[in-house]
PASEBA-1860 file (N, C-alpha, C; in nm, 3 decimals):
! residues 283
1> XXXXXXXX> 0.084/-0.120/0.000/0.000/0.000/0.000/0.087/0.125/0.000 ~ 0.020/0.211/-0.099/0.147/0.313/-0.083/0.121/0.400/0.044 ~ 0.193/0.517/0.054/0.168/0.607/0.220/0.100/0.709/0.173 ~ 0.109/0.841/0.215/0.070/0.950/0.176/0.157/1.005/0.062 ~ 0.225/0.990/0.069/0.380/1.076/-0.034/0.435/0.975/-0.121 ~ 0.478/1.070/-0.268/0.517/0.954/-0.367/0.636/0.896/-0.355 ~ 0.707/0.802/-0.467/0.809/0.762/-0.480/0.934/0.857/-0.510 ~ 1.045/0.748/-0.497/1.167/0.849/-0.521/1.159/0.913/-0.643
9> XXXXXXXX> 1.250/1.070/-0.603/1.284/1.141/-0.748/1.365/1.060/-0.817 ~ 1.377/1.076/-0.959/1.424/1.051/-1.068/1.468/1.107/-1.126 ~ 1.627/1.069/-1.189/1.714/1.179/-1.305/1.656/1.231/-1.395 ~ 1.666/1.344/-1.421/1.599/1.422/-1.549/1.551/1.335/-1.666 ~ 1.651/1.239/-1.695/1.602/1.132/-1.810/1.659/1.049/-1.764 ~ 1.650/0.922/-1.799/1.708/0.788/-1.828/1.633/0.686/-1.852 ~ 1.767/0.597/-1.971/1.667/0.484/-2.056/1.733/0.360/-2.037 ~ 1.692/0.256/-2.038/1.745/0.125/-2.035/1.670/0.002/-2.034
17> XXXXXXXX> 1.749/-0.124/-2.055/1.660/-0.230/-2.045/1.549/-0.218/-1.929 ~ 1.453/-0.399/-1.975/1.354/-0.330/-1.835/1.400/-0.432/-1.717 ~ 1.500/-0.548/-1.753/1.581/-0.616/-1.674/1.626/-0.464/-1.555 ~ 1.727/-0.439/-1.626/1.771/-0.348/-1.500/1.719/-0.176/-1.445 ~ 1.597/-0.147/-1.544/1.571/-0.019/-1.467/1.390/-0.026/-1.491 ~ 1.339/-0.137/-1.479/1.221/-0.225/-1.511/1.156/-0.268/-1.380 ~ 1.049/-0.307/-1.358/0.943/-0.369/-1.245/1.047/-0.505/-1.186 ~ 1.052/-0.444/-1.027/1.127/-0.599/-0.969/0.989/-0.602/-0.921
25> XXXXXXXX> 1.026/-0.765/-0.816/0.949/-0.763/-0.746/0.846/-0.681/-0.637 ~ 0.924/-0.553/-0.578/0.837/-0.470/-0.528/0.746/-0.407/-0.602 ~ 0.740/-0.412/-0.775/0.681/-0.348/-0.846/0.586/-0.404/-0.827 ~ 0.485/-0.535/-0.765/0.342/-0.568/-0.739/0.284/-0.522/-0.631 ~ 0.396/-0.415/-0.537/0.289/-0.306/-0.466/0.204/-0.201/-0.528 ~ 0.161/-0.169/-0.469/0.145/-0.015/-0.576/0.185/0.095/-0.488 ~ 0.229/0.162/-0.614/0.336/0.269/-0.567/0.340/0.349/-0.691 ~ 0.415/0.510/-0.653/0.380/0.599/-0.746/0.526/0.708/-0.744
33> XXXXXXXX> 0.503/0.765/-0.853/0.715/0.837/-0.869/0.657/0.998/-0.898 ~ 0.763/1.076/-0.890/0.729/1.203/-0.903/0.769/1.222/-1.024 ~ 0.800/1.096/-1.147/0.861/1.147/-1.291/0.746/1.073/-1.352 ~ 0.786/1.051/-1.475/0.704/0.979/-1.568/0.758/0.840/-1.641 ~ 0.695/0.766/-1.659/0.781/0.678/-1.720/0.662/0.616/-1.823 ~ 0.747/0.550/-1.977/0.703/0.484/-2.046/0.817/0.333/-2.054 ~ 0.725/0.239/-2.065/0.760/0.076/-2.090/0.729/0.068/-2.237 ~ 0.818/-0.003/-2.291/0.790/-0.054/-2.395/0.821/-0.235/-2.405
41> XXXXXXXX> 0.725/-0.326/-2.449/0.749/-0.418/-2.436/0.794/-0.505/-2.529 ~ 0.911/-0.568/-2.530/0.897/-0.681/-2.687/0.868/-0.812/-2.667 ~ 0.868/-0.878/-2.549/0.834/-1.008/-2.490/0.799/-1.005/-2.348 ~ 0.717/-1.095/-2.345/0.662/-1.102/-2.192/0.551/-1.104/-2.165 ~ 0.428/-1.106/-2.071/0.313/-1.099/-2.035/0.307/-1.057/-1.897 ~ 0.159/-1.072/-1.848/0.171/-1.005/-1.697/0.019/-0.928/-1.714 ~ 0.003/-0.852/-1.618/-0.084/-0.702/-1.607/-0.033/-0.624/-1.524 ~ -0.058/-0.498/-1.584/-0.006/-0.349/-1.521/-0.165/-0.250/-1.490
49> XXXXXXXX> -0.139/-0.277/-1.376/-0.259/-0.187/-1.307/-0.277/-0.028/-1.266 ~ -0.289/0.085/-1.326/-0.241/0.212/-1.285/-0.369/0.231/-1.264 ~ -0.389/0.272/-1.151/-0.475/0.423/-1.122/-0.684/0.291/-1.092 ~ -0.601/0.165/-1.084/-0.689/0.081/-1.054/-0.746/-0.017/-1.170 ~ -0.730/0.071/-1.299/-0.753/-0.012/-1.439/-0.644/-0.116/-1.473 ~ -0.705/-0.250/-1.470/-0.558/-0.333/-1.489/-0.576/-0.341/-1.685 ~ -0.442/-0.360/-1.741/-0.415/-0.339/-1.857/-0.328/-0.429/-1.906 ~ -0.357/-0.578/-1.960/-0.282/-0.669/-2.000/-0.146/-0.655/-2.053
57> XXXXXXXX> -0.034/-0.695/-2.038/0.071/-0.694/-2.081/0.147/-0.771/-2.201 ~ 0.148/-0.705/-2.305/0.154/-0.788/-2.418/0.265/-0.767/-2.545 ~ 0.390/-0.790/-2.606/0.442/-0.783/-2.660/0.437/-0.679/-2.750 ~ 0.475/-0.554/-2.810/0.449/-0.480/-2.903/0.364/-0.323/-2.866 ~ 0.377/-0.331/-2.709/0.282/-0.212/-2.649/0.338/-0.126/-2.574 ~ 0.271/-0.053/-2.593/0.330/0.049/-2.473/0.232/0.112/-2.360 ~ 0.326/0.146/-2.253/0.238/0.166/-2.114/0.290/0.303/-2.124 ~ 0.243/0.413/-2.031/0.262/0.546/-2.019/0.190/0.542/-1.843
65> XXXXXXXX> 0.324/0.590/-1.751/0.247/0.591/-1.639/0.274/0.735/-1.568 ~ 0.189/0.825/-1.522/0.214/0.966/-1.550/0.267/0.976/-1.394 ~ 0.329/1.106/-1.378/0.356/1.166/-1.255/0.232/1.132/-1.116 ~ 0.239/1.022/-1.047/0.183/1.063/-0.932/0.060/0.949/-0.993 ~ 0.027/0.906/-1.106/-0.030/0.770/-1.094/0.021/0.641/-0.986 ~ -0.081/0.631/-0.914/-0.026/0.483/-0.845/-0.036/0.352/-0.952 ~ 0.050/0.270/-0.947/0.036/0.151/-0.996/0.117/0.043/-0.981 ~ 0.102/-0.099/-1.075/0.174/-0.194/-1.020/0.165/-0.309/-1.122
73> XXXXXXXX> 0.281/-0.377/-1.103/0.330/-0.461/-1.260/0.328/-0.605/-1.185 ~ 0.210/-0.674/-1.220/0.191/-0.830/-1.190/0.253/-0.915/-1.304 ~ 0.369/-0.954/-1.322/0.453/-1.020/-1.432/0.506/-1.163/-1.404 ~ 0.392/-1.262/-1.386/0.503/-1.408/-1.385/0.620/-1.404/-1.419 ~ 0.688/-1.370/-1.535/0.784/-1.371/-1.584/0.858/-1.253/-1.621 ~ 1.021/-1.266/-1.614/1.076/-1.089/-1.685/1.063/-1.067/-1.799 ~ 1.002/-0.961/-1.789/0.982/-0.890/-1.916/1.126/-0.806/-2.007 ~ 1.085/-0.828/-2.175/1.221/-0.827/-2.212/1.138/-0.671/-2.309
81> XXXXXXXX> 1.219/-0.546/-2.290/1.169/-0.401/-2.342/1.262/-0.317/-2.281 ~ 1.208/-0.178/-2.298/1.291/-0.080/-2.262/1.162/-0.009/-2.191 ~ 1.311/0.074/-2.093/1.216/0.157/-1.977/1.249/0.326/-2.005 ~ 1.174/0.386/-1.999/1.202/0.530/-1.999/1.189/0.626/-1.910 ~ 1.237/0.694/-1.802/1.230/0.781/-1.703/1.226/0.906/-1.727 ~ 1.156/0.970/-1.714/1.200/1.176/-1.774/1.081/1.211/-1.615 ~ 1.127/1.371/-1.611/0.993/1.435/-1.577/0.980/1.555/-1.666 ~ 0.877/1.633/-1.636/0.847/1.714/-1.744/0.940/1.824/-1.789
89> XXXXXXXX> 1.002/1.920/-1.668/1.123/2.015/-1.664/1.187/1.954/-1.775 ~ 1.274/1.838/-1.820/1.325/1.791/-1.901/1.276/1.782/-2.023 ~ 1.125/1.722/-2.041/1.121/1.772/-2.173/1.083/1.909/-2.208 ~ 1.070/1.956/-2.163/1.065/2.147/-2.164/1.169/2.214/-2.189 ~ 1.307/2.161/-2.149/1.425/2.222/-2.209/1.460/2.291/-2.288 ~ 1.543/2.327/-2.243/1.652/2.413/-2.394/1.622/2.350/-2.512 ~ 1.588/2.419/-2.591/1.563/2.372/-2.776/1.449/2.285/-2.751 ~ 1.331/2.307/-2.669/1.230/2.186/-2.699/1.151/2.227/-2.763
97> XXXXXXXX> 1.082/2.137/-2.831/0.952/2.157/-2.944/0.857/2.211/-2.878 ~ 0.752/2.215/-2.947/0.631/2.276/-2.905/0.614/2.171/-2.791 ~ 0.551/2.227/-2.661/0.473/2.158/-2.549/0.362/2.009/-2.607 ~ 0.456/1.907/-2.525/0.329/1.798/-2.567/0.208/1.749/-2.384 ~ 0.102/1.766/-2.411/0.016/1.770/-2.320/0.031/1.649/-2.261 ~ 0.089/1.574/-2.175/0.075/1.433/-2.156/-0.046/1.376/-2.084 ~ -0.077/1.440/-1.984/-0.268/1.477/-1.947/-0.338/1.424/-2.026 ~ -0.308/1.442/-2.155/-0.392/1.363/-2.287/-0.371/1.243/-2.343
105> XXXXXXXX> -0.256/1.158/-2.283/-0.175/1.015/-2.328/-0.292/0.907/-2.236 ~ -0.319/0.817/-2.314/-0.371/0.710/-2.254/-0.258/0.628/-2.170 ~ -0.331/0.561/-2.096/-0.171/0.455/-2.003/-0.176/0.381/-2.061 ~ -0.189/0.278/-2.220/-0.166/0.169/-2.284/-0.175/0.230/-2.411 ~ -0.125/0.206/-2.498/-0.101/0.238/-2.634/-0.064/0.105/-2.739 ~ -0.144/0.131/-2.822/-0.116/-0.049/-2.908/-0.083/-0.007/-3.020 ~ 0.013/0.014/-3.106/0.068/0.064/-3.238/0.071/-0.060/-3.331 ~ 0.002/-0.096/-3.418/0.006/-0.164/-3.526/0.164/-0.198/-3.553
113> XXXXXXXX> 0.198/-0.319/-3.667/0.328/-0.410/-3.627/0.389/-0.316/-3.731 ~ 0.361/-0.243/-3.838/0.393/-0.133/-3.930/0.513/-0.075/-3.876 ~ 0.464/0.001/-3.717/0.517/0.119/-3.674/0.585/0.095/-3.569 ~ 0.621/-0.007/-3.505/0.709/-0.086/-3.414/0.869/-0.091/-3.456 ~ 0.910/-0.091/-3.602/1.013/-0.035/-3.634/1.095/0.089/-3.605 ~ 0.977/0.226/-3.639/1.022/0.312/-3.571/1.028/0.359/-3.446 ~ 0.949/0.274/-3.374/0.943/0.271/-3.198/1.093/0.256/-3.141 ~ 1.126/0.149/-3.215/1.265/0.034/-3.195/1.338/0.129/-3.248
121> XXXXXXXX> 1.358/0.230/-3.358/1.452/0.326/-3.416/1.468/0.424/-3.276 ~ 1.368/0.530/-3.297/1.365/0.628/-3.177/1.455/0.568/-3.021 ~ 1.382/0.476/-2.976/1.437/0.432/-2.874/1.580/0.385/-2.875 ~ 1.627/0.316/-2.968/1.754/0.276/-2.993/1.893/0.399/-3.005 ~ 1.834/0.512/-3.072/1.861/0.684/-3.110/1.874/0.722/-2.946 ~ 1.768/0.699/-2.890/1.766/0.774/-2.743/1.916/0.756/-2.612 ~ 1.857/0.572/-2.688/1.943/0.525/-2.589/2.131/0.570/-2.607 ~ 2.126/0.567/-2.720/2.254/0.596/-2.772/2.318/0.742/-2.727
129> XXXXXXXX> 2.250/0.812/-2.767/2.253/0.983/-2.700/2.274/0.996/-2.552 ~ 2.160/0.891/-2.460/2.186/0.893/-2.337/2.381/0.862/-2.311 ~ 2.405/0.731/-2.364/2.554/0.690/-2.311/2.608/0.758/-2.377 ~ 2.604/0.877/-2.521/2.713/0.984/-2.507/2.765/1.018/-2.469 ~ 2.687/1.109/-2.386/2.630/1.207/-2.239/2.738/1.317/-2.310 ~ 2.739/1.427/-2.390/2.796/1.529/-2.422/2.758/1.623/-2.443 ~ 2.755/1.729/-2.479/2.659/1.869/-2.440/2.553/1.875/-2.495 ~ 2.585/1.797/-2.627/2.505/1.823/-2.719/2.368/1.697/-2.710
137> XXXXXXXX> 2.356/1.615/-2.570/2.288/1.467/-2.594/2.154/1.497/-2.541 ~ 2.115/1.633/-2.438/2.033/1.639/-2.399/1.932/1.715/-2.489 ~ 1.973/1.817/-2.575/1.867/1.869/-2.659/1.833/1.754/-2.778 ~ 1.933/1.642/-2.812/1.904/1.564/-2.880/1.762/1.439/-2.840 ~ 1.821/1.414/-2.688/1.764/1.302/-2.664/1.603/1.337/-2.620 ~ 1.552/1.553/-2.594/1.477/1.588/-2.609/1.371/1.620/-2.686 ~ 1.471/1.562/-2.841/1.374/1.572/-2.962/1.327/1.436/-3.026 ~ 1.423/1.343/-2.956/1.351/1.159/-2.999/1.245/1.177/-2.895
145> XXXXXXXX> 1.259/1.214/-2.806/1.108/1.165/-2.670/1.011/1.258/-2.715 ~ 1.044/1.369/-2.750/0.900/1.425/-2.838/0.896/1.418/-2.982 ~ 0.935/1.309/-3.058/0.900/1.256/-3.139/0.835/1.141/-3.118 ~ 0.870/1.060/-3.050/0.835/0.921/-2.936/0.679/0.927/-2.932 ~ 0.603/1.067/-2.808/0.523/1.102/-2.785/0.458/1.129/-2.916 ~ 0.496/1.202/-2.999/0.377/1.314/-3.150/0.385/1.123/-3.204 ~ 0.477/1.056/-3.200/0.418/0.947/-3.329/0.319/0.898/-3.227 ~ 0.302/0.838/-3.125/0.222/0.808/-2.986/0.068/0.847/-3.044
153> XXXXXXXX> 0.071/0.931/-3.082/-0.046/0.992/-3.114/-0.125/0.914/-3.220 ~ -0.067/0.877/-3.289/-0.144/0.795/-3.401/-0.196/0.680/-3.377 ~ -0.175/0.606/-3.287/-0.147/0.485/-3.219/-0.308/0.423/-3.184 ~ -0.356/0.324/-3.197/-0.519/0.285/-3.133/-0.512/0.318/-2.947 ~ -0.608/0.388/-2.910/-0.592/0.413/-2.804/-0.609/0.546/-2.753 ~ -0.578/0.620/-2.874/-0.547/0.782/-2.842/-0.622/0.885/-2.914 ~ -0.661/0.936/-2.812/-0.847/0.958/-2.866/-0.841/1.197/-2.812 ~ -0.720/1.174/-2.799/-0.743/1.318/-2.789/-0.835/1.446/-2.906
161> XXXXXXXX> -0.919/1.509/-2.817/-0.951/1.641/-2.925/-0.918/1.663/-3.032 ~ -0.978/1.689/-3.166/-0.874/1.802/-3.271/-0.901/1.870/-3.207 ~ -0.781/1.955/-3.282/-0.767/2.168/-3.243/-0.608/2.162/-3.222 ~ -0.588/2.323/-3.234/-0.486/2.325/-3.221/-0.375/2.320/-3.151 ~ -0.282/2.270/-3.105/-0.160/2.263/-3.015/-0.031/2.325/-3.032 ~ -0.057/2.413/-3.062/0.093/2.496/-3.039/0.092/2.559/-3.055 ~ 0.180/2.709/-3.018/0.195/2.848/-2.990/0.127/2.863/-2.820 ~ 0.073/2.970/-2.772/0.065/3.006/-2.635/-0.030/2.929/-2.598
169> XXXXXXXX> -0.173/2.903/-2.701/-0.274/2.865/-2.613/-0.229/2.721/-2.599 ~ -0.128/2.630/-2.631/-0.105/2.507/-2.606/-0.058/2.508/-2.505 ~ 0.078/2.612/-2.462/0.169/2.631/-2.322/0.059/2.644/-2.242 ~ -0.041/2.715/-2.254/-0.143/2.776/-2.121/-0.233/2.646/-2.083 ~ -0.243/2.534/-2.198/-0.314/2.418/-2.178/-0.187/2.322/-2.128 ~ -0.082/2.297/-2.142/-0.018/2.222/-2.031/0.006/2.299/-1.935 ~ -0.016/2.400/-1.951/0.023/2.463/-1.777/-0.084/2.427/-1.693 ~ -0.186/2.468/-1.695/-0.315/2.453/-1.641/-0.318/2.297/-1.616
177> XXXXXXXX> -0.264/2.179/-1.703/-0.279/2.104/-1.688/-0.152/2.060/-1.549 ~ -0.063/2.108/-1.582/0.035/2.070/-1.455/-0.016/2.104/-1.328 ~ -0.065/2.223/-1.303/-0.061/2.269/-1.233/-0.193/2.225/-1.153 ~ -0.304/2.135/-1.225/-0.380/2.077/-1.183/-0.321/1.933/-1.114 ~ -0.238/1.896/-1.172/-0.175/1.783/-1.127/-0.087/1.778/-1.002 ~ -0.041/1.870/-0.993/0.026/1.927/-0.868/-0.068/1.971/-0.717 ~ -0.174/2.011/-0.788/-0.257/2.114/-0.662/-0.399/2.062/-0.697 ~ -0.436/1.986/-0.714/-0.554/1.904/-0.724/-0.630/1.932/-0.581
185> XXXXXXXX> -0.727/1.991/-0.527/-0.770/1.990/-0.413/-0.927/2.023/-0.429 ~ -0.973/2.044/-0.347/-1.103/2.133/-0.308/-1.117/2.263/-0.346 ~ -0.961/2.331/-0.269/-1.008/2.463/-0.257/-0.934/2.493/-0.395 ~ -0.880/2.468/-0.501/-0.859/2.463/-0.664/-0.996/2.503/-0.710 ~ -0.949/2.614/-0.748/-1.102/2.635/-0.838/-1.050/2.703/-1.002 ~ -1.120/2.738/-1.048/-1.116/2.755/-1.215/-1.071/2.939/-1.176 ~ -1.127/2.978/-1.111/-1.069/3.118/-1.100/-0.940/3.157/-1.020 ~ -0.919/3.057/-0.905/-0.785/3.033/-0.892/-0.691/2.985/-0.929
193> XXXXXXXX> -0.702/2.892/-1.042/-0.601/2.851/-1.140/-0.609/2.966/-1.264 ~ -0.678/3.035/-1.276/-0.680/3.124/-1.391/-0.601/3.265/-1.306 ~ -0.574/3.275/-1.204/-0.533/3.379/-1.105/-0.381/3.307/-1.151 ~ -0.379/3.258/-1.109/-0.201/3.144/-1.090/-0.099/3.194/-1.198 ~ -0.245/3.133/-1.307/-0.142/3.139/-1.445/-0.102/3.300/-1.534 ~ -0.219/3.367/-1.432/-0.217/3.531/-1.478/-0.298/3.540/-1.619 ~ -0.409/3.460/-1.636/-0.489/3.521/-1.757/-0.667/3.480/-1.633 ~ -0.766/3.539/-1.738/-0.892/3.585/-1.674/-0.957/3.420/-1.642
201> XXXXXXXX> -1.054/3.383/-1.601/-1.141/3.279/-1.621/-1.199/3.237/-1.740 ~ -1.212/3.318/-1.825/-1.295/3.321/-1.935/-1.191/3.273/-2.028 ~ -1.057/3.308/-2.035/-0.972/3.280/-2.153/-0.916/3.131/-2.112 ~ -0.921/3.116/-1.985/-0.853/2.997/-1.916/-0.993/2.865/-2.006 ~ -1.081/2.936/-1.975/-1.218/2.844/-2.025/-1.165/2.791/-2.198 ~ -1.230/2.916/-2.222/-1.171/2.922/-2.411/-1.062/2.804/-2.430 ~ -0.945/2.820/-2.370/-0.841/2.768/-2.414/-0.850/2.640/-2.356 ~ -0.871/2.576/-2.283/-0.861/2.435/-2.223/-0.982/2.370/-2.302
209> XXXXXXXX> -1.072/2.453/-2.355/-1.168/2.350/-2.400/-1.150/2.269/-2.551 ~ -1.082/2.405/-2.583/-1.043/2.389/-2.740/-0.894/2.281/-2.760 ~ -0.821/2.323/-2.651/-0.717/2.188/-2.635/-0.744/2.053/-2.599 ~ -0.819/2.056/-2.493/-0.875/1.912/-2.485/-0.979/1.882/-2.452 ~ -1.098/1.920/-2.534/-1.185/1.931/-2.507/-1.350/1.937/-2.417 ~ -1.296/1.945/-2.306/-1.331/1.935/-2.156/-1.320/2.079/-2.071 ~ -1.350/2.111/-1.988/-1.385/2.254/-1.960/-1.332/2.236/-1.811 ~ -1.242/2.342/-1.783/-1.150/2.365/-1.670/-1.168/2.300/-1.536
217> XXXXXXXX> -1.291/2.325/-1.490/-1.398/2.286/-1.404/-1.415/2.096/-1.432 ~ -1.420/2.059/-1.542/-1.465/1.917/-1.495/-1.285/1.835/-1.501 ~ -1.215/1.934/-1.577/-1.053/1.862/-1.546/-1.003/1.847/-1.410 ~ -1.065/1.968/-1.333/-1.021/2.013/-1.166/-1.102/1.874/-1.107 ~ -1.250/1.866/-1.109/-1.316/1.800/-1.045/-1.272/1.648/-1.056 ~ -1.207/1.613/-1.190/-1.160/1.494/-1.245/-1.066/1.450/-1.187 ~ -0.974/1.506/-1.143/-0.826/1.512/-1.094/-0.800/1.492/-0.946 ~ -0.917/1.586/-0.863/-0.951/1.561/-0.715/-0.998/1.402/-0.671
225> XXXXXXXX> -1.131/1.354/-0.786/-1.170/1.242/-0.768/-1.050/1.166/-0.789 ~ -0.968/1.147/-0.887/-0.834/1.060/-0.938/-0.783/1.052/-0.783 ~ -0.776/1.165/-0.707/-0.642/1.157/-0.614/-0.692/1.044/-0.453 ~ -0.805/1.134/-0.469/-0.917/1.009/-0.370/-0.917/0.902/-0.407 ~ -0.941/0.823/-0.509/-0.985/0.703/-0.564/-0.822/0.672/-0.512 ~ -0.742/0.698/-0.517/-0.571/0.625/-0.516/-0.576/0.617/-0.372 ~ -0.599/0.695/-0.310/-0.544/0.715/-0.154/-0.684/0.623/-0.071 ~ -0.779/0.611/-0.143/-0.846/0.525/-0.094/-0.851/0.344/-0.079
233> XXXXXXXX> -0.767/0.347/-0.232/-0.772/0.252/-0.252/-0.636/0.165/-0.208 ~ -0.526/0.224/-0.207/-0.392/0.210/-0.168/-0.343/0.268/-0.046 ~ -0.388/0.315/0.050/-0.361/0.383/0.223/-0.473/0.288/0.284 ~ -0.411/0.362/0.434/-0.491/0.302/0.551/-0.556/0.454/0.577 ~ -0.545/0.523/0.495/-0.629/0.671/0.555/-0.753/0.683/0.540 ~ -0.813/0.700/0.645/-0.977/0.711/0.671/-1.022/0.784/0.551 ~ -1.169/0.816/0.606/-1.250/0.869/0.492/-1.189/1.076/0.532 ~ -1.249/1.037/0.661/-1.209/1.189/0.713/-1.056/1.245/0.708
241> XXXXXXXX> -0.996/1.125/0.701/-0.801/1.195/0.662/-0.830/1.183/0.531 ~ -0.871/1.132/0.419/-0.913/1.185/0.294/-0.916/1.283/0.239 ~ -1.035/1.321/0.342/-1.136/1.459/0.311/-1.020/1.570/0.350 ~ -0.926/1.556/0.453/-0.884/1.675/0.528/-0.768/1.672/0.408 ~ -0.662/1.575/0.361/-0.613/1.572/0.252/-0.606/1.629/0.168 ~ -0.731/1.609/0.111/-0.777/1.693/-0.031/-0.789/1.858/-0.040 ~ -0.851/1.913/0.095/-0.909/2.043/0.145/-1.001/2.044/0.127 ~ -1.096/1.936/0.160/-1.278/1.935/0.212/-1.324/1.940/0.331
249> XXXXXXXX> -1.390/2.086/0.359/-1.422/2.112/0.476/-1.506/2.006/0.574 ~ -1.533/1.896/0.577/-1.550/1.773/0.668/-1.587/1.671/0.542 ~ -1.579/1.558/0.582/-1.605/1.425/0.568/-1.725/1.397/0.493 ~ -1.851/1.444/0.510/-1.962/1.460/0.494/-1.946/1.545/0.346 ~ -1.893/1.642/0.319/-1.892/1.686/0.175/-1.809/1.626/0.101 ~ -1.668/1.546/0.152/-1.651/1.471/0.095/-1.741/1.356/0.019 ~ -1.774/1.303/0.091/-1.816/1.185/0.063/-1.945/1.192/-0.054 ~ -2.031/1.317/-0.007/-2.146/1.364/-0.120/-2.050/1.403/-0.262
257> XXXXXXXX> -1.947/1.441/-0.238/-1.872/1.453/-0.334/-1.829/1.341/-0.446 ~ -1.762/1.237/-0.359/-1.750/1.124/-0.407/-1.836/1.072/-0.478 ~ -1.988/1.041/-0.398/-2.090/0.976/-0.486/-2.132/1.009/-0.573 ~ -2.120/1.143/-0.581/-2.163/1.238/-0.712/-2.101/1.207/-0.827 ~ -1.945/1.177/-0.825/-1.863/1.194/-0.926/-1.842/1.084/-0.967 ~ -1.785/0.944/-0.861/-1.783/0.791/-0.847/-1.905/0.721/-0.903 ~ -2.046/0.775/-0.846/-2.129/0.696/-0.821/-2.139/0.557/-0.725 ~ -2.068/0.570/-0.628/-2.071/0.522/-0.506/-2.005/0.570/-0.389
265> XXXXXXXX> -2.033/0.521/-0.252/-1.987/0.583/-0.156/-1.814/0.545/-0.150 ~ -1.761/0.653/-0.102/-1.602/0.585/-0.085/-1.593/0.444/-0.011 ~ -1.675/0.420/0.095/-1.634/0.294/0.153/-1.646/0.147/0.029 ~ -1.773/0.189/-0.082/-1.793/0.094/-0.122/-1.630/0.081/-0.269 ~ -1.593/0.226/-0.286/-1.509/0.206/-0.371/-1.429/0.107/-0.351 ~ -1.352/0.179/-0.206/-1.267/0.136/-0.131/-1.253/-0.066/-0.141 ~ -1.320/-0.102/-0.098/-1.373/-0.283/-0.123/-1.359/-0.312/-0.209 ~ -1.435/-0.276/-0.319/-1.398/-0.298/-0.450/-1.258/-0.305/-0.499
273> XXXXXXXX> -1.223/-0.176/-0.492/-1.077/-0.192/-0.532/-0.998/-0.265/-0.534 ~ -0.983/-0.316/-0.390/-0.891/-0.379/-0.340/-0.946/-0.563/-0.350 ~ -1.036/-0.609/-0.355/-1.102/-0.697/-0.417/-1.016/-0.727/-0.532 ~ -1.048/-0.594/-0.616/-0.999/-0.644/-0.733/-0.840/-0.636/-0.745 ~ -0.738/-0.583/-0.671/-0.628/-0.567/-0.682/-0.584/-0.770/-0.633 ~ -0.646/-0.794/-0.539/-0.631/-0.954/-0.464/-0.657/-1.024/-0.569 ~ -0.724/-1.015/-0.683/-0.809/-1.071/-0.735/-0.682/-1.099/-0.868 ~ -0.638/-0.957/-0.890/-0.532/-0.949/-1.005/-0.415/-1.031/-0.944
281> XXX> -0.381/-1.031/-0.834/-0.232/-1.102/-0.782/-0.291/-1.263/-0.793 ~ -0.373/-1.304/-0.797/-0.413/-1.445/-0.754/-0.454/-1.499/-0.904 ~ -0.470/-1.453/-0.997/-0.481/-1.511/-1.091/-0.365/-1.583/-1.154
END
């Protein structure tokens, strides 16, 4: 079960087999990192459970597990792929491309056998740049991972908005989006994240809807429920250390909260969950 607080930080980047920077055995707790990481798999099976959705593990796929997702890798056997570590500061760097929203990445991605070549290219490019390590490896190895991600996009699975992504109103849509991810609470509201970022409510509206098509307000509300559903399902923290958690003025609005959004009470989530987490190890 994880605690209140995430996993260890992580180097700006790093790539490698998934033998050595890959799911050991503690990886069938669940547990959660303050970076990001993508798996790529070429052999192996198993299920990978993030955020409570378990997601079969299957040769030719890719997982995406975001900042501060809890999850956990049930693998009879070692899996033979590559692992990828970044957090976002890094891909934001010096010489980086336009902002890619990762908020918008599904956690499984299935790319047709076509485009698995260039998966295996990119990554192979990355890895190479990484053991450079010369001045020039980090703006490089910044433009395979957001190439990595833009081909990602094409992929079955990935169902983001049209509209446009790049120039300011894209920066103002991953900002908003980080910054939801970071400060996810109660007292988060659409006019205090539009205060934060220094533009009005109204433009904050405009622009998040047209990026991903969802409206500021149900991303906030989305994100609070996400953080409950984890800490409920993975802590020993009550309903009322929950509520105080989040910044819900008692227990009781929590919980009307919950059912509203869940459609059940937290206690019943709570069972469930974990039902089904016993349920995934025992198969």
């Amino acid at each position: 079960m994880i605690e209140g607080g995430r996993g260890r930080d992580a180097p700006q980047f790093e790539i490698g087999p998934v033998l050595s920077h890959g799911p050991r055995e503690a990886a069938a707790i669940p547990h959660r990192h303050e970076f990001l990481e993508i798996l790529y798999v070429r052999e192996g099976r198993g299920t990978h459970i993030i955020d409570g959705t378990e997601y079969p593990i299957e040769a030719g796929r890719l997982y995406l597990v975001r900042r501060g997702q809890v999850h956990a890798w049930v693998t009879p056997e070692p899996l033979d792929g590559t692992v990828v570590l970044f957090d976002e500061p890094f891909l934001a760097g010096p010489g980086a491309p336009d902002p890619v929203n990762l908020g918008q990445y599904p956690n499984m991605l299935c790319p047709d056998a076509g485009r698995l070549p260039r998966i295996e290219g990119l990554l192979a490019a990355m890895a190479g740049e990484y053991a450079e390590g010369d001045d020039q490896s980090d703006p490089i190895v910044r433009h395979l991972l957001s190439a990595l991600l833009l081909l990602c996009r094409r992929f079955d699975g990935f169902n983001a908005p049209e509209g446009p992504r790049t120039g300011l109103s894209a920066e103002l849509s991953v900002e908003f989006s980080k910054l939801v991810a970071e400060k996810a609470s109660a007292t988060l509201t659409v006019r205090s994240a539009a205060m934060r970022l220094g533009v009005t409510s109204g433009y904050l509206r405009e622009v998040v809807v047209t990026q991903t098509g969802r409206t500021p307000g149900q991303i906030i509300r989305s994100a609070v429920l996400t953080e409950a559903q984890r800490l409920l399902a993975n802590t020993g923290m009550t309903c009322a250390q929950v509520a105080d958690r989040l910044g819900f003025e008692d227990a009781s609005y929590f919980s009307r909260f919950f059912r509203r959004e869940a459609g059940a009470p937290p206690s019943a989530y709570r069972r469930q969950a974990r039902e089904k987490y016993q349920a995934c190890l025992g198969a």
